[in-house]
C-alpha positions, 0 to 999 in steps of 0.5 A: 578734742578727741575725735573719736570721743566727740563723734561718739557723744554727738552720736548718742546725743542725736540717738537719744533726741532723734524721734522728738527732733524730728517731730519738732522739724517735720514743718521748719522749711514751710516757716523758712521761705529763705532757706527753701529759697536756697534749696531751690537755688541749689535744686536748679544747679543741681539740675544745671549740670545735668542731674545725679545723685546728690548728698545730703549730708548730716541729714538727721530725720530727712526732712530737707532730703525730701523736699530736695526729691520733691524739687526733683533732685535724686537726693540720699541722705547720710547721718551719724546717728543710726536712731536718726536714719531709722526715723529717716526711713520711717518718715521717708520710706522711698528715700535712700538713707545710710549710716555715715560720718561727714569725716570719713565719707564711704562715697567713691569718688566724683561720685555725687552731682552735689553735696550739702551740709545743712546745719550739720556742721555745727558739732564739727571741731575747727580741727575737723573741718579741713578733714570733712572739707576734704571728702567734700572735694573728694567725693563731688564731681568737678564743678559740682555745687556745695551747699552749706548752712550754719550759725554765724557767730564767734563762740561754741557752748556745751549744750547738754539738753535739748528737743524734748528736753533730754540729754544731750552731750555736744558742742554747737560751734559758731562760725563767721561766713569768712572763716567757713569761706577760707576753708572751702577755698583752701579746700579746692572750691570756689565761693559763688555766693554767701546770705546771712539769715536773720542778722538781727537774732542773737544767732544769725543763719550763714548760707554759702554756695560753692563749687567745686574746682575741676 
């Protein structure tokens, strides 16, 4: 797939959706006790190693960004889609929020305590994902935790619509926990702990934590 052309439709298709998105997000962690169970995890590691700013990348309207500060981790958001981030602003007008792609992250280097990528993932090619991977390791700071999210399955489907029902032009790609696993390990990170949400949805959540290796 070409890279310019799928970063540009998942771009447009988060420009487009990005005010009912985040309407339909703003409350998801209050019914998710598994998935604030694993940001406060991550909010403790964070905290472990000594504090810093932390990315949150692919951060959409920055709900999850906001209940990091709220742990109190100096967290920062970065999305694809510049309609995303002025939502971002909009709902969060404290918080630090930038324009940005998880392939070409414009992060100096070990510039970051700890990174996540919460369900931000999904649209990413297999071809990409080494590359993203990459700037991970790059960008966190040695023993740095990782945090990621994503939907645990063995398929990618063309979803054309979607949050309110408009438009949309993106693949959702499901991933086994091992593969995910494989690549952060080739990567330069090693695996501390992975959770399977929901296992009996026809769509299970995947939660993996890593660090990065000095």
């Amino acid at each position: 797939m070409n890279a310019d052309r799928w970063l540009a439709d998942t771009r447009t298709s988060y420009d487009t959706v990005a005010v009912s998105y985040a309407d339909q997000l703003r409350e998801a962690l209050a019914g998710a006790p598994y998935l604030r169970a694993a940001l406060a995890l991550f909010a403790d590691l964070v905290h472990v190693a000594g504090g810093g700013p932390v990315a949150d990348v692919g951060c959409g309207p920055g709900h999850v960004t906001a209940h990091l500060h709220e742990l109190g981790v100096d967290a920062f958001g970065i999305d694809l889609s510049s309609v995303m981030i002025d939502v971002a602003r909009r709902d969060h007008p404290r918080l630090r929020f930038e324009v940005g792609s998880m392939t070409d992250l414009d992060l100096a280097d070990a510039s970051v305590v700890g990174l996540l990528a919460f369900w931000s993932l999904i649209h990413v090619p297999d071809e990409a994902v080494p590359t993203v991977f990459a700037h991970f390791r790059r960008v966190l700071r040695p023993g740095g935790p990782l945090l990621l999210g994503f939907h645990v399955g063995d398929e990618s489907r063309l979803k054309t619509q979607g949050y309110g029902g408009h438009p949309m032009n993106v693949h959702v790609h499901r991933r086994q926990p091992d593969q995910v696993a494989a690549w952060i390990r080739d990567a330069g990170f090693t695996i501390e702990a992975q959770m399977l949400i929901d296992p009996d949805k026809s769509v299970p959540g995947g939660v993996l934590f890593a660090r990065r290796q000095s």
